[in-house]
C-alpha positions as CSV (number, residue, x, y, z in Angstrom):
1,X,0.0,0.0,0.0
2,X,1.8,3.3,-1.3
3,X,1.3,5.7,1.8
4,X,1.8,8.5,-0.3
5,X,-1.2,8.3,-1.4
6,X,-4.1,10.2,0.9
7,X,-7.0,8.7,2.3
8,X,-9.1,11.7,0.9
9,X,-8.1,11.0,-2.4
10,X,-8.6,7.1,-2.2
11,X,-12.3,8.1,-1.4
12,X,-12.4,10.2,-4.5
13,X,-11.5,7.6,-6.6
14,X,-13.2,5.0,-4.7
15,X,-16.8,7.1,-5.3
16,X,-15.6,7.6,-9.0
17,X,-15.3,3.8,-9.4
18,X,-18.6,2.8,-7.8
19,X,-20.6,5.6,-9.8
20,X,-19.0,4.7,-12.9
21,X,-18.1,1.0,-13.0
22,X,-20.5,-0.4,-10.6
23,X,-23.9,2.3,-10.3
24,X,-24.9,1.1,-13.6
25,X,-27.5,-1.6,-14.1
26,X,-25.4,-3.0,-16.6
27,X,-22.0,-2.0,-15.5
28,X,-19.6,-2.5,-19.2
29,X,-16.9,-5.5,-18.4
30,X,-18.7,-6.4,-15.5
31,X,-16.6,-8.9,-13.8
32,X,-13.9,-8.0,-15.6
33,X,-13.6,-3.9,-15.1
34,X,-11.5,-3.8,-11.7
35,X,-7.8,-4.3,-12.7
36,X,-5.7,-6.1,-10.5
37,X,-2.0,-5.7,-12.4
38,X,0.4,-4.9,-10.4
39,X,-0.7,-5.7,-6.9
40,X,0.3,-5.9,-4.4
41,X,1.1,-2.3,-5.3
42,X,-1.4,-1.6,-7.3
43,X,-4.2,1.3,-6.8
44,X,-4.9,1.2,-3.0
45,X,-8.8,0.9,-4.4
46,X,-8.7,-1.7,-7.0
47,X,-6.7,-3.9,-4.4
48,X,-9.6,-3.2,-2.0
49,X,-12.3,-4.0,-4.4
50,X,-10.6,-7.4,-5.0
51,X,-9.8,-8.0,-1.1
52,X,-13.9,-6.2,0.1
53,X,-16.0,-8.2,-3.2
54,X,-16.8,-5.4,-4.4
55,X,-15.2,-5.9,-7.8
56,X,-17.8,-6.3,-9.5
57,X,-22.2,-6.6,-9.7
58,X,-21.5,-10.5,-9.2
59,X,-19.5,-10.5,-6.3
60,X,-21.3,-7.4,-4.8
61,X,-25.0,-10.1,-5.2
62,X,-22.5,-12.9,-4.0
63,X,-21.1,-11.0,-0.7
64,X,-23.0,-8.1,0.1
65,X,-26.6,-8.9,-1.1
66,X,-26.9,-6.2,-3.3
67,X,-29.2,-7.5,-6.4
68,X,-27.8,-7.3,-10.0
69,X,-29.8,-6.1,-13.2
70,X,-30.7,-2.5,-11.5
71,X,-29.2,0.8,-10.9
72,X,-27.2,0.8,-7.1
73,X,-29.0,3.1,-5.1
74,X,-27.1,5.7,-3.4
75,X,-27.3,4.2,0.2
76,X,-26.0,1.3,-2.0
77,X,-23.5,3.2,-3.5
78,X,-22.3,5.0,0.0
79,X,-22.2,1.4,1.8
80,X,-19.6,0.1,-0.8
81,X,-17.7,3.3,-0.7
82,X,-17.5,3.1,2.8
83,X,-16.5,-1.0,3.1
84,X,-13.6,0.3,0.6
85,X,-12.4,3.3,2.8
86,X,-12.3,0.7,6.3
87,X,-10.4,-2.1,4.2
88,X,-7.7,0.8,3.0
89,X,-7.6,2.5,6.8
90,X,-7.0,-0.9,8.5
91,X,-4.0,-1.7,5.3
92,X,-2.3,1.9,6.8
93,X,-2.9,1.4,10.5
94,X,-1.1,-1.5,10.1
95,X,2.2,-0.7,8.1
């Protein structure tokens, strides 16, 4: 995990990635959208998508209950956000 990078700005781009890749009904490359090259030092959010399920609408039905085939809601939207942002505090408490 590359401290450098801020916690406000992992929550920037962890809203970005749920609005875009995820809010969708029909996210594009679903299942496949959330890179994982270059972990473990890859984006501090794309390594928590992969470590929270929430990579994708499949494992977000699988893991988290939240139903496939319709637009996230935005309590949806803040919940994944939010198990994103506790995975990635927890990674820098404990470096």
């Amino acid at each position: 995990m590359r401290k450098s990078l801020p916690l406000r700005r992992c929550l920037i781009h962890g809203l970005d990635a749920c609005r875009r890749r995820f809010a969708p009904a029909e996210p594009k490359n679903d299942g496949s959208q959330t890179p994982m090259c270059g972990a473990p030092k890859g984006h501090p959010v794309f390594i928590a998508q992969h470590a929270t399920a929430t990579c994708c609408r499949g494992c977000l039905y699988k893991w988290h209950g939240i139903p496939e085939g319709r637009e996230l809601t935005e309590k949806e939207q803040e919940y994944i956000v939010d198990v994103l942002m506790k995975w990635i505090q927890r990674q820098v408490q404990a470096v």
